[in-house]
C-alpha positions in Angstrom: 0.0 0.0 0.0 1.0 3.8 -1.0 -0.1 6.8 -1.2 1.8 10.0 -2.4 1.2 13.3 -0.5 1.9 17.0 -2.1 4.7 18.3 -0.6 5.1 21.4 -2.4 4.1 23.2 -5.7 6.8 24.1 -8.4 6.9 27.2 -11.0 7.2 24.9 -14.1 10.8 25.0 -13.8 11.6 22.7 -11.0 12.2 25.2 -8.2 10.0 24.8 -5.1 7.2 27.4 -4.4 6.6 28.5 -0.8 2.9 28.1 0.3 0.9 30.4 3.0 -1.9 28.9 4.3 -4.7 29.4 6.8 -6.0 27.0 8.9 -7.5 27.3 12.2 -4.8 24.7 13.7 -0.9 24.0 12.1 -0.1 20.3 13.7 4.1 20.0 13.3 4.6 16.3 13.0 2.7 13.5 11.0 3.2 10.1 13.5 0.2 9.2 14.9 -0.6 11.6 17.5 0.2 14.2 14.9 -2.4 12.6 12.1 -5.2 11.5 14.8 -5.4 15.0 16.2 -5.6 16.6 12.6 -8.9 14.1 12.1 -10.3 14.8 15.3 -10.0 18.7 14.9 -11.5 18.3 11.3 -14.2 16.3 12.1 -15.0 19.3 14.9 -15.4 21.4 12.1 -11.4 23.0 12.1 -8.8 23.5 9.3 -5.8 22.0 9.7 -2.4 21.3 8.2 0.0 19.0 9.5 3.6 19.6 8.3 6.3 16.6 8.6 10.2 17.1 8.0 9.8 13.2 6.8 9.5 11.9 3.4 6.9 9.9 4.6 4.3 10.0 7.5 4.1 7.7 10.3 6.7 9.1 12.9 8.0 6.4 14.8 6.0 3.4 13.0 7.2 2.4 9.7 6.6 -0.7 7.2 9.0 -0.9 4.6 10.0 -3.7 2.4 13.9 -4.4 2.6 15.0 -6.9 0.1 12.1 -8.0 -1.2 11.1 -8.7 2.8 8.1 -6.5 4.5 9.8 -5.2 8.1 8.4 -3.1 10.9 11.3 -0.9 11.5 9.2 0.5 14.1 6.4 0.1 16.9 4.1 -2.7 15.6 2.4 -4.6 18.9 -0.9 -4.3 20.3 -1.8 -5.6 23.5 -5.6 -6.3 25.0 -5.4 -3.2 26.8 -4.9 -1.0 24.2 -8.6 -0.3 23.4 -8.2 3.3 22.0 -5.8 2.2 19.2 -8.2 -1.1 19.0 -10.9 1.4 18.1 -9.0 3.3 15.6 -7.8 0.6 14.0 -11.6 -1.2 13.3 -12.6 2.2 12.3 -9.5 2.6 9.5 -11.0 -1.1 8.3 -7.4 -3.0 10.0 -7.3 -6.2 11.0 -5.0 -7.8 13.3 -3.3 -11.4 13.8 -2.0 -13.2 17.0 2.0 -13.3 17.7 3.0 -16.7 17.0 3.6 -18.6 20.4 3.5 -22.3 20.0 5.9 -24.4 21.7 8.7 -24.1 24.1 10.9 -20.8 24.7 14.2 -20.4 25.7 16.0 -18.6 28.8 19.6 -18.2 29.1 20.7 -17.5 32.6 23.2 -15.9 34.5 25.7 -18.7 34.4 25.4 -18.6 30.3 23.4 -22.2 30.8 20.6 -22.6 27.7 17.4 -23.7 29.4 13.9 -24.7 26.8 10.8 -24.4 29.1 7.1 -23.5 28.7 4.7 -21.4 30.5 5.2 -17.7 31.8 8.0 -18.1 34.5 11.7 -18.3 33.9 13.5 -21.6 34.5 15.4 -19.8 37.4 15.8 -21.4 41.1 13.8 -21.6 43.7 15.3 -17.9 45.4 15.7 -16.1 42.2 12.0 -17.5 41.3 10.8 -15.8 45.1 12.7 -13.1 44.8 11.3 -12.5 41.1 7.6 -12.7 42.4 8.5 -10.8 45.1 9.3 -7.7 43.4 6.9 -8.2 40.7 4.6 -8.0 43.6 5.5 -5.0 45.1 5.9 -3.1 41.8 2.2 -4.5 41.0 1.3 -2.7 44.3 3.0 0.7 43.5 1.4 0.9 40.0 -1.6 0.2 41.3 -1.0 2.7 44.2 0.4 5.6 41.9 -1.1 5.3 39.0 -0.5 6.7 35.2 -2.0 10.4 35.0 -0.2 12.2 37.6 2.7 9.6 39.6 4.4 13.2 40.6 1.4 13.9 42.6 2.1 10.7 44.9 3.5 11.6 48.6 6.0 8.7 47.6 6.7 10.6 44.4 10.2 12.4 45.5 11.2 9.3 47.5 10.8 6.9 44.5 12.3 9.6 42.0 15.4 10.2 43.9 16.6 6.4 43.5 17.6 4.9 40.1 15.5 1.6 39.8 18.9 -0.2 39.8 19.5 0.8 43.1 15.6 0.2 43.9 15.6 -3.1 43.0 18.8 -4.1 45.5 16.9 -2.2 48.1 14.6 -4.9 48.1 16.0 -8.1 46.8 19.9 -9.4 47.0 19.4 -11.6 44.4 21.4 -10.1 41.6 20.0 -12.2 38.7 16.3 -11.2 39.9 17.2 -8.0 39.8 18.6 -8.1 36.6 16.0 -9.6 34.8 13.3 -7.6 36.4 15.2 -4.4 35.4 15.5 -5.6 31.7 11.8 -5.7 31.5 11.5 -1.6 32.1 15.1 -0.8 31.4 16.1 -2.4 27.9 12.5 -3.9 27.3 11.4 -0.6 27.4 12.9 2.3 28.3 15.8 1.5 26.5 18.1 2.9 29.3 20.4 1.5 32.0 18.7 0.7 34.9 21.1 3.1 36.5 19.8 6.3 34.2 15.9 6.4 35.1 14.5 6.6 38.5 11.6 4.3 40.3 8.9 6.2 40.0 9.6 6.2 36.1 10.1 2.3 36.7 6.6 2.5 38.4 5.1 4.9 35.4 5.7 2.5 32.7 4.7 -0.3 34.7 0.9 2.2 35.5 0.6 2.7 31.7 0.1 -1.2 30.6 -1.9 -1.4 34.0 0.4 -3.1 35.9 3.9 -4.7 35.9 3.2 -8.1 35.1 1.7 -7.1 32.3 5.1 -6.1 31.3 6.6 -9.5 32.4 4.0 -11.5 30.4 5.1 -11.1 26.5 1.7 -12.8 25.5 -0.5 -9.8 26.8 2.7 -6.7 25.9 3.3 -8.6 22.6 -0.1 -9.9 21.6 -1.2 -9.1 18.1 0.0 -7.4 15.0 -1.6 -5.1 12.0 -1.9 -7.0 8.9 -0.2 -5.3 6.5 1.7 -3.2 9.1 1.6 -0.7 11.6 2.4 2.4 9.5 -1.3 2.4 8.2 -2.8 4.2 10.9 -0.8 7.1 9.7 -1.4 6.3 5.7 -4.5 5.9 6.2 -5.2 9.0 8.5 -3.4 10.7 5.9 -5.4 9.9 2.9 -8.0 11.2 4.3 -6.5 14.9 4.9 -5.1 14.6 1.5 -3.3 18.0 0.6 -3.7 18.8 4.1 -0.3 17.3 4.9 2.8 18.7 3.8 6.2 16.3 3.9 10.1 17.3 3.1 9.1 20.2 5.4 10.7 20.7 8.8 9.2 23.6 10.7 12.5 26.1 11.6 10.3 29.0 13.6 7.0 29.3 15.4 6.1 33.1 16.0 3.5 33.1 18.9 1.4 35.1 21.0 -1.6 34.6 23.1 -4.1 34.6 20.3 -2.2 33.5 17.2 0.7 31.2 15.4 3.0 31.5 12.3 4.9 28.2 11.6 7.3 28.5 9.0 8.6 25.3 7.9 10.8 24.7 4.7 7.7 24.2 2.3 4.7 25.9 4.0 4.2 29.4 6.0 1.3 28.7 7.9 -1.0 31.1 10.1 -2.8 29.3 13.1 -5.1 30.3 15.8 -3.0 27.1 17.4 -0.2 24.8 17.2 0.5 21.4 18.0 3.8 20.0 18.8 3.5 16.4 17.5 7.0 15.2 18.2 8.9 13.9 20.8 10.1 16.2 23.4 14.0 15.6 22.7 13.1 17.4 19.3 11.3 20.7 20.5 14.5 22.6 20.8 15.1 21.9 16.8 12.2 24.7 16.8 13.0 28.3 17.2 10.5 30.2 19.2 9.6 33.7 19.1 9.4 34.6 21.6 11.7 31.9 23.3 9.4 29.7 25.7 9.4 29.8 29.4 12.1 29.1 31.6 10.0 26.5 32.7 9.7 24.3 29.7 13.5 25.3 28.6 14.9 23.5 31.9 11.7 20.6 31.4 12.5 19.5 27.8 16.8 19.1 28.8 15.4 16.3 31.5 13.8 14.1 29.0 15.5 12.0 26.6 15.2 8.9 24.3 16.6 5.5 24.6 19.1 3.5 22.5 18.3 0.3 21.0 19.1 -1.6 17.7 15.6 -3.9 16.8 17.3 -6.3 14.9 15.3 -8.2 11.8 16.1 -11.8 10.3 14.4 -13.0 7.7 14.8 -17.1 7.1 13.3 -19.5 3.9 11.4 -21.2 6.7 10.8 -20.6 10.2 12.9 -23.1 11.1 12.5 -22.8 15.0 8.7 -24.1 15.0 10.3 -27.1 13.1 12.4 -28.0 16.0 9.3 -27.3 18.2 10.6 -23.5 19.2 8.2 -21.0 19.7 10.6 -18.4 18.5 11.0 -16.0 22.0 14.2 -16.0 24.1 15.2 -13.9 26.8 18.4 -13.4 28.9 19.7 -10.4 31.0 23.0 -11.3 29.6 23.2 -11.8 26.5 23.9 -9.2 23.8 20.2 -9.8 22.2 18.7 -9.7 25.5 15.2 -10.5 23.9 14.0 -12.3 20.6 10.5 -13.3 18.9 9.0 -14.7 16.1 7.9 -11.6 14.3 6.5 -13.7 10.7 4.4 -11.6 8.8 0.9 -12.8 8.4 0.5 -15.5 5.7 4.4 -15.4 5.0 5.8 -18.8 4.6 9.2 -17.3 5.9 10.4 -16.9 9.1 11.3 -13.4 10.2 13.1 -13.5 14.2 13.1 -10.1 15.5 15.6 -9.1 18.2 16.8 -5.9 20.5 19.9 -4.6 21.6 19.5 -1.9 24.5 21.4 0.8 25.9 24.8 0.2 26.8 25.4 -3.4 24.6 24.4 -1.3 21.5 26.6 1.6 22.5 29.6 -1.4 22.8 28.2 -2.8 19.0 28.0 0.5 17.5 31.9 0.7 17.6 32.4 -2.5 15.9 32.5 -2.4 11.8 29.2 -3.2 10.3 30.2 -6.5 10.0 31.5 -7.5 12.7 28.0 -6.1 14.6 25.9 -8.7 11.9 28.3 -11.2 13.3 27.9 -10.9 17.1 24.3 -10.1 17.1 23.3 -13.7 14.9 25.7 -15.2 16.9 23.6 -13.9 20.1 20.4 -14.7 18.4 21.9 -18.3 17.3 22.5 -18.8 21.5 18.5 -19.3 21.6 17.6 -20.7 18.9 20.6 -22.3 17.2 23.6 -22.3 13.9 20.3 -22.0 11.5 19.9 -18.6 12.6 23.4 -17.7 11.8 22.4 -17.1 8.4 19.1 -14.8 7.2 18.3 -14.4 3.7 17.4 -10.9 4.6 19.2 -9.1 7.9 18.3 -5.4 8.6 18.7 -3.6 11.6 16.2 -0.6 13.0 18.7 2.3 14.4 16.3 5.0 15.2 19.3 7.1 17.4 20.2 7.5 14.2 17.1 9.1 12.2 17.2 12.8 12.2 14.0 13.8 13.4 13.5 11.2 16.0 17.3 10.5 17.6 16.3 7.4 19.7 14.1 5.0 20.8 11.1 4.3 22.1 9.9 7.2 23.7 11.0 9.7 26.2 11.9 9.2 29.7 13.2 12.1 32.8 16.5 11.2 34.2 16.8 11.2 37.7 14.7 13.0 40.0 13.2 15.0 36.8 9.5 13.5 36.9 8.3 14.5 40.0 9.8 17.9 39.6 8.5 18.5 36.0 5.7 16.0 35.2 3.2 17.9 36.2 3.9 21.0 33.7 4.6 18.6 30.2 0.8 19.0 28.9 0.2 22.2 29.8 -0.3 24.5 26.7 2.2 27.5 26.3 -0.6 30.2 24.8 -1.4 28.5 21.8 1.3 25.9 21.6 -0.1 22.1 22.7 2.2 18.9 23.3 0.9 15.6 21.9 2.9 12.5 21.8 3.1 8.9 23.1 5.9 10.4 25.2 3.5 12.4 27.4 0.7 9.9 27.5 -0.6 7.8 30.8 -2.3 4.8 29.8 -0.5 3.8 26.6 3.0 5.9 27.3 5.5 5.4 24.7 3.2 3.0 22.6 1.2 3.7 19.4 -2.3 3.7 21.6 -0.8 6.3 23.9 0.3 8.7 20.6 -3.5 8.1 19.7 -5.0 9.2 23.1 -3.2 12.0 23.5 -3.9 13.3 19.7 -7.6 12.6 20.7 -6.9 14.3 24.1 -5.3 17.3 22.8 -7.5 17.8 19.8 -10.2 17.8 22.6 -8.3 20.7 24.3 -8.2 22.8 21.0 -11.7 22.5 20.1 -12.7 23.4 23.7 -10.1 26.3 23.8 -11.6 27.6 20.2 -15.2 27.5 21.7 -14.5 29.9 24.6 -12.5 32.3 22.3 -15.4 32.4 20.3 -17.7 33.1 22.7 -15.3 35.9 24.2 -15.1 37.7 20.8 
């Protein structure tokens, strides 16, 4: 599937021509917060235009076909409790198919032993096992407690936010290899940070957002189902529908603002606005220039939040050859330089894809080897679970999205240490006319494609509300 959007009109000779428009709302960014909130404020009865620095739209989904092999380069799971994107998704006509799960998985522990087992519990001991629930339980507990809408607000907020969750976790467990593989379920399974670099109460958020830790721990519910035909079409799709309405190649350099109006100037389009909607992750506001500059506030707010690292690794085999041998495809170890892998076959493929991450500091370590010599350690990880057949892919691709220019990590935004008690509270509120909306900022849903959606529903919402009492005060 593809669809072609205008991106900018010529003179006959080839050289671009600089639109001004007038809308009633400019959204800068066209991922799926971006796009959803353009549809929302339409179907209210607002202009829009939504202008991408991208080639393409999506943000930080995208299904592309790499040697002759259909990859998701980026976000592609939906999980049961993802209702909002479920809804969007029947309503853009998308189906969805189940992860394939069948058979045994495999766990590679601490002392590098390979261990095949079933079921939803590692093949640790007896204490690592205890200590494992036992943490699981109390970080069940906390989400529960603290919640995903305002986890600054907590009285344990500060307490929790001043300790890294590595530190947390040997607070309450002195079992090192529980530890470790609790912290790769927030820390490289998602956050994409040391353990060391976030706090616990950021530990606790993400754990709030899929409505509880062992949700997180449970790759069946986190990893459910996929889009058939890929991820990327909520955005086409939303997209199509806005038609001319979204303008690519065009990174916005300035946004002029005051309390009643915006002028976005981007590369391809000048646009005047009653409002704006910054549709990108936080990590990229400062590639805007402001005029006048924003507050002190959200100067010191956005140098506190920052994206992840991780390489999602693709393998693409003539057959799934794991299933054969009675795999179901999924491995995990805290140690291992592909600390997680899954069977990520497309839906009716007869190959196998394998789809594996590399986190933080072990992709920092990889990034310094040549090209190949990275290919060659990371099959040679991925062949640890699953065996020498995976040493060699017909197709081998690797997502670096700390590399893309306009998103510079992965998966979302997290505060460092101490910042999300002292700032959360301020990252939605509107500057004048300029809104936030990302799956960076989201509660239920943070950092995933349903969050991007909620809050482009939530902050199109705002906008609409925000219009009708301007109106009436005119």
């Amino acid at each position: 599937m593809a669809f072609i959007y205008w991106s900018a009109t010529t003179d006959g000779h080839g050289e671009d021509i600089m639109q001004n428009l007038d809308r009633d709302v400019v959204i800068v960014g066209a991922g799926p917060s971006g796009l959803t909130a353009a549809r929302e404020l339409k179907k209210a009865g607002l202009s829009v235009a939504v202008l991408e620095a991208r080639d393409r739209v999506g943000g930080r989904t995208w299904t592309d076909t790499i040697d002759g092999a259909m990859l998701e380069i980026g976000g592609q799971w939906v999980s049961p409790d993802q209702t909002v994107l479920m809804e969007l998704l029947d309503e853009l006509g998308l189906k969805m198919y189940s992860r394939y799960r069948e058979g045994e998985s495999v766990y590679i522990g601490a002392d590098g032993k390979r261990t095949q087992y079933t079921g939803d519990t590692f093949p640790v001991n007896e204490n690592t096992k205890a200590e494992m629930d036992k943490l699981v339980a109390i970080l069940d507990e906390l989400a529960a407690e603290i919640g995903p809408t305002e986890p600054w607000a907590h009285p344990k907020a500060r307490e929790l936010d001043t300790i890294s969750f590595h530190h947390w976790l040997r607070q309450n467990s002195n079992d090192e290899e529980a530890c470790n593989n609790i912290g790769l379920f927030i820390a490289g399974g998602m956050l994409t940070k040391p353990a060391h670099a976030f706090s616990a109460l950021q530990a606790v958020l993400m754990a709030a957002s899929a409505g509880s830790f062992s949700h997180l721990t449970d790759e069946d519910f986190i990893l459910d189902k996929r889009v058939i035909g890929g991820m990327q079409q909520v955005s086409l799709l939303q997209a199509a529908e806005l038609g001319d309405d979204v303008v690519l190649n065009s990174p916005v350099r300035t946004i002029k603002w005051d309390d009643n109006n915006v002028t976005v100037v981007s590369e391809q389009a000048t646009v005047n606005a009653r409002f704006v909607i910054m549709a990108v992750p936080p990590n990229l506001y400062s590639r805007v220039s402001f005029d006048p500059p924003l507050p002190r506030r959200q100067h010191q707010m956005h140098q506190h939040q920052s994206l992840g690292l991780v390489i999602k690794v693709h393998a693409v085999y003539d057959t799934p050859f794991w299933r054969e041998e009675g795999l179901s495809g999924t491995g995990f170890s805290a140690g291992a330089l592909v600390q997680e892998v899954y069977d990520n076959t497309n839906h009716g493929d007869t190959r196998g894809t394998l789809v594996g991450f590399v986190s933080d500091e072990k992709a920092d370590a990889v990034f310094e080897l040549s090209a190949e010599d990275r290919k060659k350690a990371i099959l040679e990880s991925i062949a640890g679970f699953l065996g020498d057949k995976a040493l060699t892919p017909e197709v081998y691709y690797e997502s670096d999205w700390g590399s893309e220019e306009w998103t510079r990590g992965a998966y979302a935004s997290s505060y460092d240490l101490g910042g999300l008690h002292r700032y959360g509270k301020d990252q939605h509120a509107n500057v004048g006319p300029i809104y936030w909306s990302s799956s960076d900022l989201a509660a239920e849903g943070y950092q995933h494609v349903d969050g991007a959606v909620r809050m482009g529903q939530a902050t199109a919402a705002r906008i609409v509300e925000a219009n009708k009492l301007a109106s009436v005060a005119v």
